[in-house]
Backbone as JSON, one array per atom type, in Angstrom:
{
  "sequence": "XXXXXXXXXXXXXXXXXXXXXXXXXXXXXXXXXXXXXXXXXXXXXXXXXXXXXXXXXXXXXXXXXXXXXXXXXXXXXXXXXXXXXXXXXXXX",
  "N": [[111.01, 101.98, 102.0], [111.25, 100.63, 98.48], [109.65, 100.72, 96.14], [108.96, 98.49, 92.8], [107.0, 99.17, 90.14], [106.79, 97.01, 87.73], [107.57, 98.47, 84.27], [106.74, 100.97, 84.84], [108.61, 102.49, 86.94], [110.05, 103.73, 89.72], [109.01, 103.88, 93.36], [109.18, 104.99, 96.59], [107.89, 104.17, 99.46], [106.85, 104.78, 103.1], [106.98, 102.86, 105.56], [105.12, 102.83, 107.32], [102.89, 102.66, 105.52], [102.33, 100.07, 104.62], [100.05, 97.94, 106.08], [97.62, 98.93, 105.13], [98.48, 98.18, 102.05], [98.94, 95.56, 102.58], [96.59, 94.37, 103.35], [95.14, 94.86, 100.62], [96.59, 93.31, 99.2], [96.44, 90.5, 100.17], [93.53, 90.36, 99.55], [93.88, 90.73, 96.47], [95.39, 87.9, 96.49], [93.37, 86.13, 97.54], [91.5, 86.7, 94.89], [92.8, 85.57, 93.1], [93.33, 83.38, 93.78], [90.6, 82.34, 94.08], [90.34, 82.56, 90.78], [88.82, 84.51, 89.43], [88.91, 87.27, 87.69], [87.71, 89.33, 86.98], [87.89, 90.39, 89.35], [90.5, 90.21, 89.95], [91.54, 92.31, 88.45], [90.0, 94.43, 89.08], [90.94, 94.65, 92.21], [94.09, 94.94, 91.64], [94.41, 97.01, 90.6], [93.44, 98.51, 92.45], [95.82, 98.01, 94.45], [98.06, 98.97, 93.1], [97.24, 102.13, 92.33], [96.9, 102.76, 95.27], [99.71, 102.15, 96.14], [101.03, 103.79, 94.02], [99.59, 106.69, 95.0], [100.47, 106.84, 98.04], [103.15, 107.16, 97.87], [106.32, 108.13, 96.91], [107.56, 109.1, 93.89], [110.47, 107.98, 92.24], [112.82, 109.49, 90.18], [113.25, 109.29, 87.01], [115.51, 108.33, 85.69], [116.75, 107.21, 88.61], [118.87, 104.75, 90.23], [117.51, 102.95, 92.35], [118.03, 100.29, 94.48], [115.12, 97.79, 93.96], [112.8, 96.97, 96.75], [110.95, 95.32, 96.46], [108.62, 94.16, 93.8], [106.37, 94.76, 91.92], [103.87, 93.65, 89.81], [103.18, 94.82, 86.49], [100.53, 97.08, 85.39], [99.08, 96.13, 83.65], [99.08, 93.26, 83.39], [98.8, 89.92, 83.57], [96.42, 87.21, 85.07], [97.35, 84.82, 85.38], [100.24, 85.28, 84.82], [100.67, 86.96, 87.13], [99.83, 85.02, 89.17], [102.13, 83.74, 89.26], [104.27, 84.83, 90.28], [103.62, 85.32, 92.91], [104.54, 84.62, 96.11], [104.85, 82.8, 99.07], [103.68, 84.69, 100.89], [102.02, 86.56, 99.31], [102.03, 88.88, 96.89], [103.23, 91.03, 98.55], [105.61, 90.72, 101.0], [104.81, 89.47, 104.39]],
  "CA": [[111.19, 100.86, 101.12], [111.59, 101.06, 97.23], [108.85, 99.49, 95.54], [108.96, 99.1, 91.48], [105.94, 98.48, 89.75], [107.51, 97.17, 86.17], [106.86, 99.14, 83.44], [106.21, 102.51, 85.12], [109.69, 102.95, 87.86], [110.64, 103.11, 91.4], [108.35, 104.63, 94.09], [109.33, 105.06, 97.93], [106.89, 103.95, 100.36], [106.69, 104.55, 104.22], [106.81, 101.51, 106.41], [103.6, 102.89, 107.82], [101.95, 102.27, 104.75], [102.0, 98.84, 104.58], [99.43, 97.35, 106.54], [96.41, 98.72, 103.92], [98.75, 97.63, 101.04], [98.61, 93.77, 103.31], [95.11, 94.37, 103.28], [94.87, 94.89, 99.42], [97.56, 92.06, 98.69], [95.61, 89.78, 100.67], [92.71, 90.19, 98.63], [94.57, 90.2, 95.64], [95.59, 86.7, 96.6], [92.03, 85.42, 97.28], [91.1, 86.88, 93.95], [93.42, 84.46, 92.27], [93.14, 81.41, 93.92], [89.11, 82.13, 93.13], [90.15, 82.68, 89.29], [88.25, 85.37, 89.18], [89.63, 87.81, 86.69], [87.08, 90.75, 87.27], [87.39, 90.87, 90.61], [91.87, 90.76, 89.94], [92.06, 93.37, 87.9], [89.83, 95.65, 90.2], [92.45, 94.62, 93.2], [95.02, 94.84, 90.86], [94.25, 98.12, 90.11], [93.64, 99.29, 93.86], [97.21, 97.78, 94.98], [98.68, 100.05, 92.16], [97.48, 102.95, 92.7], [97.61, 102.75, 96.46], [101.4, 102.54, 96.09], [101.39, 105.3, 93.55], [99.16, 107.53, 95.66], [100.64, 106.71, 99.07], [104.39, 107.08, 97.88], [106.79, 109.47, 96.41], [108.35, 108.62, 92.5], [111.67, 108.4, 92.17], [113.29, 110.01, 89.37], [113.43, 107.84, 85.97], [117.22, 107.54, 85.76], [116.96, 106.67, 89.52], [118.86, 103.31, 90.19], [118.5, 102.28, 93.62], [118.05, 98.58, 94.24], [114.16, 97.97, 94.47], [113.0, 95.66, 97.47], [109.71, 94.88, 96.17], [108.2, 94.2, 92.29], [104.69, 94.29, 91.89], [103.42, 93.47, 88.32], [102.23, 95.81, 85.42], [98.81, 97.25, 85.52], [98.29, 94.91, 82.44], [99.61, 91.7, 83.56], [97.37, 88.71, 83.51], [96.37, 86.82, 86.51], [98.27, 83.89, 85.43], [101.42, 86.41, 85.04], [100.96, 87.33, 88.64], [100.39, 83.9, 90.13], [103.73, 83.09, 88.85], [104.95, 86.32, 91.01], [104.03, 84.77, 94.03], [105.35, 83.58, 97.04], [103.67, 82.24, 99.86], [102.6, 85.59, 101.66], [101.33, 86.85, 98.18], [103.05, 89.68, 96.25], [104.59, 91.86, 99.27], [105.77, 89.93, 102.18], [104.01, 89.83, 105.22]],
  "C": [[110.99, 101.33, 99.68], [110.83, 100.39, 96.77], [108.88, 99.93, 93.69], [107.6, 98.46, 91.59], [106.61, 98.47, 87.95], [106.43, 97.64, 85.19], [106.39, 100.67, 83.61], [107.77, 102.8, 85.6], [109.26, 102.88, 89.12], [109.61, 104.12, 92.38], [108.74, 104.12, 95.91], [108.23, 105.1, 98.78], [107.99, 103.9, 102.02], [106.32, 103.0, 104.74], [105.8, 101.43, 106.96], [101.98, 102.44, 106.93], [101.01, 100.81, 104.53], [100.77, 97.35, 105.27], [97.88, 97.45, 105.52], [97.3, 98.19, 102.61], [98.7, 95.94, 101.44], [97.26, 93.58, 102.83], [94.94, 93.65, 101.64], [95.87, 93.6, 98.82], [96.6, 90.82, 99.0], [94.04, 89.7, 99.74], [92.46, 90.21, 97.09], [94.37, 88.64, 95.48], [94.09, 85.54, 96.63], [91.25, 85.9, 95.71], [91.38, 86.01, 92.81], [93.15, 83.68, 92.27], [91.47, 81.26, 93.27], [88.93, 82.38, 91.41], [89.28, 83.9, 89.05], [88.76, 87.26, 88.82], [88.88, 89.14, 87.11], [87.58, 91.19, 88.54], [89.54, 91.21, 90.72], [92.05, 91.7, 89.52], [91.68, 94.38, 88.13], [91.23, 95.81, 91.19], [93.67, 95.03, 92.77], [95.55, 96.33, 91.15], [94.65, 99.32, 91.2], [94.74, 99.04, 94.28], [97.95, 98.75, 94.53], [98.81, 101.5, 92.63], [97.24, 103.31, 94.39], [99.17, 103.01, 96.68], [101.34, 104.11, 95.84], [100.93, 106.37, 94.29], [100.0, 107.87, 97.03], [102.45, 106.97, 98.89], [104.96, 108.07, 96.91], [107.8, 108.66, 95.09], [109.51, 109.04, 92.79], [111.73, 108.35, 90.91], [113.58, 108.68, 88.24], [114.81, 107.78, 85.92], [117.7, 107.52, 87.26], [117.74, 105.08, 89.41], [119.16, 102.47, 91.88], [117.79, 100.82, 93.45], [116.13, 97.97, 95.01], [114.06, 96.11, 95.75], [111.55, 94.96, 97.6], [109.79, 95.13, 94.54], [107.12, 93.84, 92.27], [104.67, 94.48, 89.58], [103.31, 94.85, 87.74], [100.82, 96.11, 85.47], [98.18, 96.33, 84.66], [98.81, 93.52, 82.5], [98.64, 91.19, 83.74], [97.48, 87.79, 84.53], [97.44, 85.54, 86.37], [99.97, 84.54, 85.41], [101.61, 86.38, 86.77], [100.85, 86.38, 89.75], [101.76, 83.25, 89.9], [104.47, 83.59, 89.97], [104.84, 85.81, 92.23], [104.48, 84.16, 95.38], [103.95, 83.42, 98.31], [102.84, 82.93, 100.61], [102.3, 86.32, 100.32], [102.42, 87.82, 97.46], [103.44, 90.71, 97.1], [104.26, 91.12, 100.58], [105.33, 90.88, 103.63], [104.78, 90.13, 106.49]]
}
């Protein structure tokens, strides 16, 4: 799968990965609904570089068609409850 994170580019994740990035989404999501800003922008942080660690960059004038968008490292929690949907920011 092709995940961007805007503002950085495109990174390829394993399908195997995804169950600790659930994890970390998931507590993401309870971080929000509790407003609690310290505790998002830790999660935030760990979702991030989880990806980045766990996945391989694709090339900056890469253009394949991403099938995930996770925020900016500096987006603001209200930014990222906009983002979304009902299983949080990567579908479950």
């Amino acid at each position: 799968m092709i995940v961007r994170i805007m503002g950085e580019g495109q990174v390829r994740l394993e399908d195997s990965h995804f169950p600790e990035l659930n994890r970390l989404d998931e507590e993401l999501l309870a971080q929000i609904e509790a407003g609690n800003e310290e505790g998002f922008r830790s999660t935030l942080s760990a979702l991030l570089n989880a990806v980045r660690s766990m996945g391989s960059s694709l090339p900056d004038d890469a253009l394949e068609p991403s099938e995930l968008i996770l925020p900016s490292p500096d987006a603001s929690l209200d930014e990222v409850r906009g983002m979304l949907t009902e299983d949080g920011l990567i579908p479950g």
